[in-house]
C-alpha positions in Angstrom: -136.6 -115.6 -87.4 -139.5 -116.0 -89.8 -140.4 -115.4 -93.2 -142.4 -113.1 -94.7 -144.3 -112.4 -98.3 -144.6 -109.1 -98.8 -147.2 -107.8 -101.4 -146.4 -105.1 -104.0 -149.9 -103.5 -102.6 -147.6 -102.2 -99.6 -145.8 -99.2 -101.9 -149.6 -97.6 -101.1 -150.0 -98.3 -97.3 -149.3 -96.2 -94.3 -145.8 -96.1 -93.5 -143.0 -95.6 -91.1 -139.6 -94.1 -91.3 -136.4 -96.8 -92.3 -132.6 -95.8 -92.7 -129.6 -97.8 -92.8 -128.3 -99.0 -89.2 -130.1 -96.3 -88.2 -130.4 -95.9 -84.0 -131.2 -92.1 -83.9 -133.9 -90.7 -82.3 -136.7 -89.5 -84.3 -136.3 -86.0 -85.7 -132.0 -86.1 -85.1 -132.5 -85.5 -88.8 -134.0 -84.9 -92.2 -136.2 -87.6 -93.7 -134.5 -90.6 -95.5 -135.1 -91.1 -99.0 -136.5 -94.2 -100.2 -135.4 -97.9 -100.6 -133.9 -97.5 -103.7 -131.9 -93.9 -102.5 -128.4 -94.9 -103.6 -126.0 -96.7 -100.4 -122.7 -95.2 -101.4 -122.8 -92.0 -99.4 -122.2 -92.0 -96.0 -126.1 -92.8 -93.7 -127.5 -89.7 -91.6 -125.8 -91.9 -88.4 -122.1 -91.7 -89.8 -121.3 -94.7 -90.8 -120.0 -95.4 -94.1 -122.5 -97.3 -96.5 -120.8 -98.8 -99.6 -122.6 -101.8 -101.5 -118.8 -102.6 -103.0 -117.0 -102.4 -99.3 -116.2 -106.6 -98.4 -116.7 -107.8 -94.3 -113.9 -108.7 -92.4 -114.7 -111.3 -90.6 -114.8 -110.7 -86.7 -112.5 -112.6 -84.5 -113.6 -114.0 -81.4 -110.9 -113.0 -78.5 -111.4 -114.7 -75.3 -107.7 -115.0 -74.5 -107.6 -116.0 -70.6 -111.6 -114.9 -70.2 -113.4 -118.0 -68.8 -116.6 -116.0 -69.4 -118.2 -112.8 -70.4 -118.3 -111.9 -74.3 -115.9 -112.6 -77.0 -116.8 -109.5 -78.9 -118.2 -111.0 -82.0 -121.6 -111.8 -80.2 -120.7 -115.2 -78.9 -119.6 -116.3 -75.0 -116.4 -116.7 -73.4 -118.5 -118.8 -71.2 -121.4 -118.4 -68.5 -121.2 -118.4 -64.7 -123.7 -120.5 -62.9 -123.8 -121.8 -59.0 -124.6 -118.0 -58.0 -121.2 -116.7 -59.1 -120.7 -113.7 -61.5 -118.0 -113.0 -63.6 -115.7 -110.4 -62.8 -113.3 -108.8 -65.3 -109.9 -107.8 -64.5 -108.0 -106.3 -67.3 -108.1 -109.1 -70.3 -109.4 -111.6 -67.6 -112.2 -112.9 -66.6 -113.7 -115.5 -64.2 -116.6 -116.7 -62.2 -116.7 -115.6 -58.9 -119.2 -115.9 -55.7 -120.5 -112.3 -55.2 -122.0 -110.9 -51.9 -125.2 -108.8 -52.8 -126.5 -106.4 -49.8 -130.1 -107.3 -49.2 -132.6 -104.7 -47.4 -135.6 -106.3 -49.1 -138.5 -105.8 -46.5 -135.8 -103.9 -44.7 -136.0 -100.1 -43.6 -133.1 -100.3 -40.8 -131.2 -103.0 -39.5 -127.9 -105.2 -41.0 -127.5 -105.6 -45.3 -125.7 -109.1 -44.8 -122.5 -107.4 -45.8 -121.9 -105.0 -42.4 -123.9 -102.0 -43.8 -127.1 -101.2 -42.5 -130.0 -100.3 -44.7 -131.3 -97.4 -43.0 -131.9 -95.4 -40.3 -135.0 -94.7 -37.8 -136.1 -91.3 -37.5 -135.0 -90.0 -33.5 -137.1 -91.8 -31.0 -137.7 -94.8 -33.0 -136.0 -98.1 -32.5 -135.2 -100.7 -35.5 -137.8 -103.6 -34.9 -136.9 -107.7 -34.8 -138.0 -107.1 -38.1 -135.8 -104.5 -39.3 -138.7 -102.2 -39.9 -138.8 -99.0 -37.7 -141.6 -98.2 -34.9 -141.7 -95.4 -32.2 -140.0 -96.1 -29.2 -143.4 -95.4 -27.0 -145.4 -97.8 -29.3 -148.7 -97.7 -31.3 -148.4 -95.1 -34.3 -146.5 -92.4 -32.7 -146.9 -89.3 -34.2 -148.0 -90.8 -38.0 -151.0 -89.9 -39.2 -153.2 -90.9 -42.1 -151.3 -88.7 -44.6 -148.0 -91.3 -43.6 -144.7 -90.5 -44.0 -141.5 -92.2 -45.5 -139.0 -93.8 -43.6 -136.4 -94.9 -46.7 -138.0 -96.5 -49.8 -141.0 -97.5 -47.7 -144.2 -95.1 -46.7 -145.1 -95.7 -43.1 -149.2 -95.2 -42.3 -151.2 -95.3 -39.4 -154.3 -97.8 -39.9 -156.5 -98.9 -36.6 -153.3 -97.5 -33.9 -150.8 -100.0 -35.6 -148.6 -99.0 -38.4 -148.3 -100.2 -42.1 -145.4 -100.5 -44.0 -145.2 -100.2 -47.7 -142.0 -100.5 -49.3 -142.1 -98.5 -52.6 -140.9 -99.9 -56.2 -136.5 -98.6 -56.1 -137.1 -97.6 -53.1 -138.7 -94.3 -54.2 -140.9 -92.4 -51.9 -141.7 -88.8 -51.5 -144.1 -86.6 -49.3 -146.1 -84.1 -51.5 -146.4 -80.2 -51.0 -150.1 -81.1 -48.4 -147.5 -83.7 -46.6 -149.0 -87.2 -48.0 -146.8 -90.0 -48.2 -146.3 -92.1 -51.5 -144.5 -94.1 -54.2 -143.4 -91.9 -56.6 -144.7 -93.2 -60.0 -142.3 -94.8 -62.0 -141.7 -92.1 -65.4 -142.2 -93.4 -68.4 -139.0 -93.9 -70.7 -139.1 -93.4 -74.4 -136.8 -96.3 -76.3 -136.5 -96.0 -80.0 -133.5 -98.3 -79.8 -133.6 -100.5 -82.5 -136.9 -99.5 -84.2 -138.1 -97.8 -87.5 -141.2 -97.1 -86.8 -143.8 -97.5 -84.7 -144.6 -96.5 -80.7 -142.1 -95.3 -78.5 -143.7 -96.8 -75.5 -144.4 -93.6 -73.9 -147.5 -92.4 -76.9 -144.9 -90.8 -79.0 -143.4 -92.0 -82.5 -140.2 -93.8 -83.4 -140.6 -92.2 -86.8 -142.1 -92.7 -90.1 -141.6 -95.0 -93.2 -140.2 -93.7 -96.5 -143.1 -93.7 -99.5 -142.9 -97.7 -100.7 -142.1 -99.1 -97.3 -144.8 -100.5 -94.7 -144.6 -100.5 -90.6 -144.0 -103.9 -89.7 -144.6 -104.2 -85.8 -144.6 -108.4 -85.1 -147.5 -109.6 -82.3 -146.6 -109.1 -78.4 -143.1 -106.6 -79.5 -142.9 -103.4 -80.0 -139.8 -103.7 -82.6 -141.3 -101.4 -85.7 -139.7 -102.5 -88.5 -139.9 -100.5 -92.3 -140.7 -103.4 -95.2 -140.4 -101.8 -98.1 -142.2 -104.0 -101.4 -139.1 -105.1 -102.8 -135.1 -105.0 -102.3 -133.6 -102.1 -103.5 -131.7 -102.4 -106.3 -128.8 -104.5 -106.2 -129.5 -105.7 -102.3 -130.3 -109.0 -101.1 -130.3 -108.0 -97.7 -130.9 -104.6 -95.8 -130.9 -103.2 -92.5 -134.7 -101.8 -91.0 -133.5 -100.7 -87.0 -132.3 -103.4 -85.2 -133.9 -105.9 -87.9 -132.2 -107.5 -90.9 -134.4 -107.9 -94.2 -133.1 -110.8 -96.4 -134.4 -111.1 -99.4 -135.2 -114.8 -101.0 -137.3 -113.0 -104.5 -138.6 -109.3 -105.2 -141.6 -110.6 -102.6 -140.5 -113.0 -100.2 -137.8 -112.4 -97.5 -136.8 -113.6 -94.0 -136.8 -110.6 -90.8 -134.5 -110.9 -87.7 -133.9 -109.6 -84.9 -130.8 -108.9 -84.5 -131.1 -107.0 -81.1 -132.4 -110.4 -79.4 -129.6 -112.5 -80.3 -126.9 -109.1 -79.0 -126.1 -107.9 -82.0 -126.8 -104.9 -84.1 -127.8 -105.0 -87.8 -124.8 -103.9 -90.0 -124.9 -102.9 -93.9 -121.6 -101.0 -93.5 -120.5 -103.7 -95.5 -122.2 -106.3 -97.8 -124.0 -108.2 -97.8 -125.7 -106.9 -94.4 -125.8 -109.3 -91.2 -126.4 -109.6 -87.8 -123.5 -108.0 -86.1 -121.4 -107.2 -82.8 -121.2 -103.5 -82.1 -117.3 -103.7 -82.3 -116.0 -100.2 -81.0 -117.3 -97.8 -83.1 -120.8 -98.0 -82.9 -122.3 -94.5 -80.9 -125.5 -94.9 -79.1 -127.9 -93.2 -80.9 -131.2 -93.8 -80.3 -130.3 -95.7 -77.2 -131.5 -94.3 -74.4 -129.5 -92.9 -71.4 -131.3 -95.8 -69.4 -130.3 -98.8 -71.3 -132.2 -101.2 -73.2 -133.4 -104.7 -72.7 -133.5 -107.3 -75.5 -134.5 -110.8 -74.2 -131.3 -111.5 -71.8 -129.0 -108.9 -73.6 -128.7 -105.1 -71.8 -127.6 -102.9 -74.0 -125.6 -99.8 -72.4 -124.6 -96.6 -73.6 -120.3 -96.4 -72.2 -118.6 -93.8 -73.6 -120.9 -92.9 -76.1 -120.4 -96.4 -77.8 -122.6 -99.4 -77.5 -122.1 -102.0 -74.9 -123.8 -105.5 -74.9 -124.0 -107.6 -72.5 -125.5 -110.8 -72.2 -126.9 -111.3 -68.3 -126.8 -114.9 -67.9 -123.4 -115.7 -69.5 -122.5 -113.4 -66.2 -124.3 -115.0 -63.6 -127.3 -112.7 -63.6 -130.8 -113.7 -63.8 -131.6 -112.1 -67.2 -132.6 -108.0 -68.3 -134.8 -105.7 -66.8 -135.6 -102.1 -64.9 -134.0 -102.2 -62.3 -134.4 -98.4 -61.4 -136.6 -95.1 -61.8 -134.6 -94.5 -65.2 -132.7 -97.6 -65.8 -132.4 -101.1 -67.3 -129.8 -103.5 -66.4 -128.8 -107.2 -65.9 -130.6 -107.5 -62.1 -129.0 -110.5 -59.8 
């Protein structure tokens, strides 16, 4: 959290595009009107915005859960010691988990009684789980390689090399060369305003009075417009909420980094938990990481979690097209 003073001068910079608890992608519709549009018609995302409408207080339901969330964006409790909590109907506990692990592996045992692959015919699975022709030397690989898995397999000086590829992901071209396939980029708007969408396109565009706020080392484009609107003392930019201390001074969170959403459904607007009626929006079909939170699109409705508090080591791609809570 941090506070800013925002200078009247901004009503004549370069802006980006703001809307109430807005997560859609850019061009889902027509452009927003301007700060001081009025709030009590329903926003372009289909929630119902009305400056009179009182918060009910969420209530945090952990019941018999001995971790996990509590749905109001706090904890039930966090597994540690290597365990992982595991849900069963209102339940939950910390348990110890068996992962398979073919790390460095292309055939061979998982750990768990699976095997993580098998050699092509005439090969034979290595002390060191990788694969190598039966007769020895390179076989019948050449320098284009080949894949065997997730790894490509090349010849270099009569002994072979093995590369295992990023998610396992390796394909043999149309000339029959052997590589990683590159990972593809993945547009996230989640959360944003304004500003890149990580991938060279735009998040969108601020209404005329509003600047594009983008903090150092984030990407989290936020819409400051020079002043509240009329009759607000706090606002919702993306997945940042604008409190307002005077008509130039106001503080700016991030409500995505604490697992919450920013909600003006009610006032006055907060940092909230998605409850059950939140749809995804401008999340992507991949997920989204926030710090330690992974946010998922189930359903069509939003789904937080936060990784540690389930015994996972925090948020990150953990796929071609996907980010998740990784072991």
């Amino acid at each position: 959290m941090r506070t800013i003073v925002l200078a009247l001068a901004f009503a004549s910079a370069a802006c980006a595009r703001t809307s109430p608890l807005d997560y859609r992608a850019p061009g889902d519709a027509a452009a927003e009107e301007g700060p001081d549009a009025s709030l009590a018609e329903a926003d372009a995302a289909g929630f119902p915005v009305d400056a009179g409408a009182s918060c009910v207080g969420c209530v945090p339901e952990c019941h018999g859960a001995l971790c996990g969330p509590d749905g109001c964006g706090g904890s039930c409790g966090a597994c540690t010691d290597s365990r992982m909590c595991m849900v069963y109907g209102d339940q939950a506990s910390c348990n110890i988990v068996d992962i398979p692990d073919c790390t460095g592996r292309e055939c061979g045992g998982d750990g768990l009684g699976g095997l993580c692959g098998v050699c092509p015919a005439s090969w034979r699975c290595g002390v060191d789980d990788l694969c190598k022709p039966a007769g020895g030397g390179c076989g019948s690989v050449g320098a284009s390689g080949i894949c065997i898995g997730g790894f490509v397999v090349t010849c270099h000086g009569g002994s072979l090399v093995h590369t295992q590829c990023q998610f396992d992901a390796c394909e043999t071209d149309g000339s029959g060369n052997a590589a990683c396939t590159p990972l593809p980029c993945i547009p996230d708007c989640f959360g944003m305003a304004c500003g890149d969408d990580g991938c060279g396109g735009s998040c969108g565009t601020c209404a005329a009075g509003a600047v594009c706020l983008v903090p150092p080392n984030s990407r989290l484009g936020r819409c400051i417009p020079a002043g509240p609107p009329p009759g607000q003392t706090s606002v919702c930019t993306g997945g940042s909420l604008i409190e307002w201390r005077s008509g130039t001074s106001a503080t700016v969170s991030d409500c995505l980094a604490k697992g919450l959403v920013c909600d003006d459904s009610c006032q006055p607007a907060a940092c909230r938990a998605p409850g059950d009626a939140r749809p995804c929006g401008a999340l992507p079909a991949a997920g989204h990481c926030a710090g330690d939170y992974a946010f998922e699109c189930v359903g069509g409705k939003i789904t937080i979690h936060h990784c540690r508090d389930w015994g996972y080591g925090g948020c990150r791609r953990v796929g071609l097209e996907k980010f998740d809570c990784w072991p």
